[in-house]
ROMI-739259 format. One record per residue: residue number from 1; residue in three letters; chain; x, y, z of N, C-alpha, C in turn. Coordinates in Angstrom, 2 decimals. Layout:
<atoms>
atom rolum NUM | dokol ala | tinu A | n.x X | n.y Y | n.z Z | ca.x X | ca.y Y | ca.z Z | c.x X | c.y Y | c.z Z
...
</atoms>
This chain:
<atoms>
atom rolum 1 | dokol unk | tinu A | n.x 46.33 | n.y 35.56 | n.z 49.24 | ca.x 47.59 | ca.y 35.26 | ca.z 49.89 | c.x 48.53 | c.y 36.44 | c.z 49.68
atom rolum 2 | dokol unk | tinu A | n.x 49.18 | n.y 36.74 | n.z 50.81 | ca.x 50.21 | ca.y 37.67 | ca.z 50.40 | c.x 51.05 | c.y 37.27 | c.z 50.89
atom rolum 3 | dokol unk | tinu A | n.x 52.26 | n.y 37.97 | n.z 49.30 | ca.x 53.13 | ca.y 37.25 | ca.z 48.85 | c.x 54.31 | c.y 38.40 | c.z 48.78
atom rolum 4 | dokol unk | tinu A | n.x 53.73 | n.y 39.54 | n.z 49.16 | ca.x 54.81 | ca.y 40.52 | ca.z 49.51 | c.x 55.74 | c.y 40.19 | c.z 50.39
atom rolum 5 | dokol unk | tinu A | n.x 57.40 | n.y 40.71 | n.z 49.59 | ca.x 58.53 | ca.y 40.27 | ca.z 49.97 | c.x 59.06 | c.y 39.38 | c.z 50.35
atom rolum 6 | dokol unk | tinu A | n.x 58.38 | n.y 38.09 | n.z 49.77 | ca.x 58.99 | ca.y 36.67 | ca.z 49.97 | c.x 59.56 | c.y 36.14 | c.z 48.94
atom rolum 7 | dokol unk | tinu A | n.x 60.75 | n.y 35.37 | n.z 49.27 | ca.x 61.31 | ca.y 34.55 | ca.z 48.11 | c.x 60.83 | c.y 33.50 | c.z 47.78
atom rolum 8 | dokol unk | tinu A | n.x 60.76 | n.y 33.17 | n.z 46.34 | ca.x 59.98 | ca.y 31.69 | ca.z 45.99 | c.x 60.74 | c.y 31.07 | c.z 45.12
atom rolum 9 | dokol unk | tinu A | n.x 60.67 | n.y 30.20 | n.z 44.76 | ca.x 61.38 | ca.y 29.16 | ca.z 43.89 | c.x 60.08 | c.y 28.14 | c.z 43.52
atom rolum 10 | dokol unk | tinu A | n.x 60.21 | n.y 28.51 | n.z 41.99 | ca.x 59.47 | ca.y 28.05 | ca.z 41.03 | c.x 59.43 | c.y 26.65 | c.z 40.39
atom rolum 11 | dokol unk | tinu A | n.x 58.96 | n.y 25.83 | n.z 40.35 | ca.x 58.90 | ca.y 24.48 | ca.z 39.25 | c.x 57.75 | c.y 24.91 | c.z 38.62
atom rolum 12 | dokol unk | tinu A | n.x 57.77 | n.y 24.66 | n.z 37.45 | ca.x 56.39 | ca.y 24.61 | ca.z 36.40 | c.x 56.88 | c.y 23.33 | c.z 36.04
atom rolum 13 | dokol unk | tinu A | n.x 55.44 | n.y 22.85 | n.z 35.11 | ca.x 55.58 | ca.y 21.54 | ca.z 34.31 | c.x 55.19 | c.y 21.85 | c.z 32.67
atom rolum 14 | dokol unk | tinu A | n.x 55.81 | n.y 21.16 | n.z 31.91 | ca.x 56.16 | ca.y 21.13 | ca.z 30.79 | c.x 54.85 | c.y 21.06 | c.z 29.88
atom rolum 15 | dokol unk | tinu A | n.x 53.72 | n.y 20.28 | n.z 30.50 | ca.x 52.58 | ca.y 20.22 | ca.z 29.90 | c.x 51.65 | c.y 20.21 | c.z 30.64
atom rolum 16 | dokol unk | tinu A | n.x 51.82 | n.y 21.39 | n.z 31.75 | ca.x 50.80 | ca.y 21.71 | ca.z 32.62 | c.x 51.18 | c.y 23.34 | c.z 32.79
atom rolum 17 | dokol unk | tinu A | n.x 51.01 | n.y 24.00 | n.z 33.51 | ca.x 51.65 | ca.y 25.21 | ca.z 33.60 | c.x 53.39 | c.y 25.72 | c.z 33.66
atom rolum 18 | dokol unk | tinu A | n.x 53.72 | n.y 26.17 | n.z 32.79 | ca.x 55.35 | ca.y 26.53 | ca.z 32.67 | c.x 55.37 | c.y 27.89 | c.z 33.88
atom rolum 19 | dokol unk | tinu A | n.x 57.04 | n.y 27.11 | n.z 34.11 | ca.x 57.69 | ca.y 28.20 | ca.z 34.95 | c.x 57.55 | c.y 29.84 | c.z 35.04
atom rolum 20 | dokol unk | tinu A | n.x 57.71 | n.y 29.97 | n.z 33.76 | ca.x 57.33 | ca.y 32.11 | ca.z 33.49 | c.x 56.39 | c.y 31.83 | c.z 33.53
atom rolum 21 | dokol unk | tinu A | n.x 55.29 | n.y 31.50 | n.z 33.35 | ca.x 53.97 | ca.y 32.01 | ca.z 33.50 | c.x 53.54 | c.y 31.86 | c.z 35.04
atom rolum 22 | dokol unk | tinu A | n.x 54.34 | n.y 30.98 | n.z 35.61 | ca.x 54.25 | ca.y 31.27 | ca.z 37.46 | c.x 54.50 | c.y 32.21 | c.z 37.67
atom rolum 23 | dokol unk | tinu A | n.x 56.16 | n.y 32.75 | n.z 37.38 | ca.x 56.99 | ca.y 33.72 | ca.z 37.45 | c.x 55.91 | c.y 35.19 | c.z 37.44
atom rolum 24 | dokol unk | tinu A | n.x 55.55 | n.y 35.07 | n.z 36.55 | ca.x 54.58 | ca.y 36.18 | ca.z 36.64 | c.x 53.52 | c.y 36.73 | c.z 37.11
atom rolum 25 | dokol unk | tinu A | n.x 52.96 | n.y 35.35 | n.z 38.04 | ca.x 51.47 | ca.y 35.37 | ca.z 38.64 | c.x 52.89 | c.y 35.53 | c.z 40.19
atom rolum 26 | dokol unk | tinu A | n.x 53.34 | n.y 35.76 | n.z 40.07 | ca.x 53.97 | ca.y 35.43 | ca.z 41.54 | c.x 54.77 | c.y 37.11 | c.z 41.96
atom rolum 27 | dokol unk | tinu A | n.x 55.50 | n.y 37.52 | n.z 40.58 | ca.x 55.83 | ca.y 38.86 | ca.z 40.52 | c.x 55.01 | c.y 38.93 | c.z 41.15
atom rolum 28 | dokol unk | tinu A | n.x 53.82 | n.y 39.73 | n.z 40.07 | ca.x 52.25 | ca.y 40.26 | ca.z 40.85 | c.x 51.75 | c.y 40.28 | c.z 41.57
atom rolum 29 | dokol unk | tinu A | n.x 51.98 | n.y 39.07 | n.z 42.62 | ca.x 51.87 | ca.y 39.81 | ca.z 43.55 | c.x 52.78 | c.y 40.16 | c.z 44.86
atom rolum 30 | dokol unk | tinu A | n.x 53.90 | n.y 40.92 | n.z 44.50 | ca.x 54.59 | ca.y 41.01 | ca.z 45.14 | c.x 55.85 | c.y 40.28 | c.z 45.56
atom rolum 31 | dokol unk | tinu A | n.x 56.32 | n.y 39.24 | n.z 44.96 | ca.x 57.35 | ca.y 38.16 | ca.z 45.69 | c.x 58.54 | c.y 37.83 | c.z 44.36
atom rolum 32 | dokol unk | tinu A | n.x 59.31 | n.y 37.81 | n.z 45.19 | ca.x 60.45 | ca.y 37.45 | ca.z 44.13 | c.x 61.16 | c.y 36.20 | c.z 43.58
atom rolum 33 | dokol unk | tinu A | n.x 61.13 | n.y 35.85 | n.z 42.72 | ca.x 61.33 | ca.y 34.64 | ca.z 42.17 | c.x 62.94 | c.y 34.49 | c.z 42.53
atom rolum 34 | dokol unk | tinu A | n.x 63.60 | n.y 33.49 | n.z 43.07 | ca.x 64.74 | ca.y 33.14 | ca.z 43.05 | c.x 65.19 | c.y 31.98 | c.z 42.39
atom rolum 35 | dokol unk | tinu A | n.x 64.29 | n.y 31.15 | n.z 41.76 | ca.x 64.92 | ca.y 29.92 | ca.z 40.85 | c.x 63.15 | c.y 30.00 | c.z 40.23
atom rolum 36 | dokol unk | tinu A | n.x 63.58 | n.y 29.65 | n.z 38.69 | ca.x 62.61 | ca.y 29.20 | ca.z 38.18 | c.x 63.02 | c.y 28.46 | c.z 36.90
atom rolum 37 | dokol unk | tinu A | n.x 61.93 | n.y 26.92 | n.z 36.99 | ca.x 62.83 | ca.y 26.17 | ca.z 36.03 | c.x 61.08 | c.y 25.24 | c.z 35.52
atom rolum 38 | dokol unk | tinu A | n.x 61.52 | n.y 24.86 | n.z 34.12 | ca.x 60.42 | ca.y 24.02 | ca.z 33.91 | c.x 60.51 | c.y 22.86 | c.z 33.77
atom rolum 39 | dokol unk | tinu A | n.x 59.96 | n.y 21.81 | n.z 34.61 | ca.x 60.41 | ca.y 20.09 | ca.z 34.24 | c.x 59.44 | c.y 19.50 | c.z 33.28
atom rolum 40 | dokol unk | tinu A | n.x 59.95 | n.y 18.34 | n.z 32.65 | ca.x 58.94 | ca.y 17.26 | ca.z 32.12 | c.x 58.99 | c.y 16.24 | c.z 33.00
atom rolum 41 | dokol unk | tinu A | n.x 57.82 | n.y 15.81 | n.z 33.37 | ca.x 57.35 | ca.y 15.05 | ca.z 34.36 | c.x 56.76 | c.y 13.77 | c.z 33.81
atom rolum 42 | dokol unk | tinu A | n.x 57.01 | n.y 12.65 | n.z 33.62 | ca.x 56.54 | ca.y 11.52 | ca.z 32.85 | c.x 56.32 | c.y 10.22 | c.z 33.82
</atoms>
């Protein structure tokens, strides 16, 4: 997927994959994070 020069907005989950660690698979490839936040989901 390319992800060059698009804006994204992030949810991670609290006990599944967290927000920065999206953040970073998403940098990489190319796209810019504009909100990133981590929920607990119960």
């Amino acid at each position: 997927m390319d992800l060059a020069g698009k804006r994204v907005i992030i949810v991670g989950e609290r006990d599944g994959v967290p927000g920065p660690a999206i953040e970073a698979c998403v940098r990489s490839a190319g796209a810019e994070p504009v909100m990133v936040q981590t929920q607990c989901f119960v």
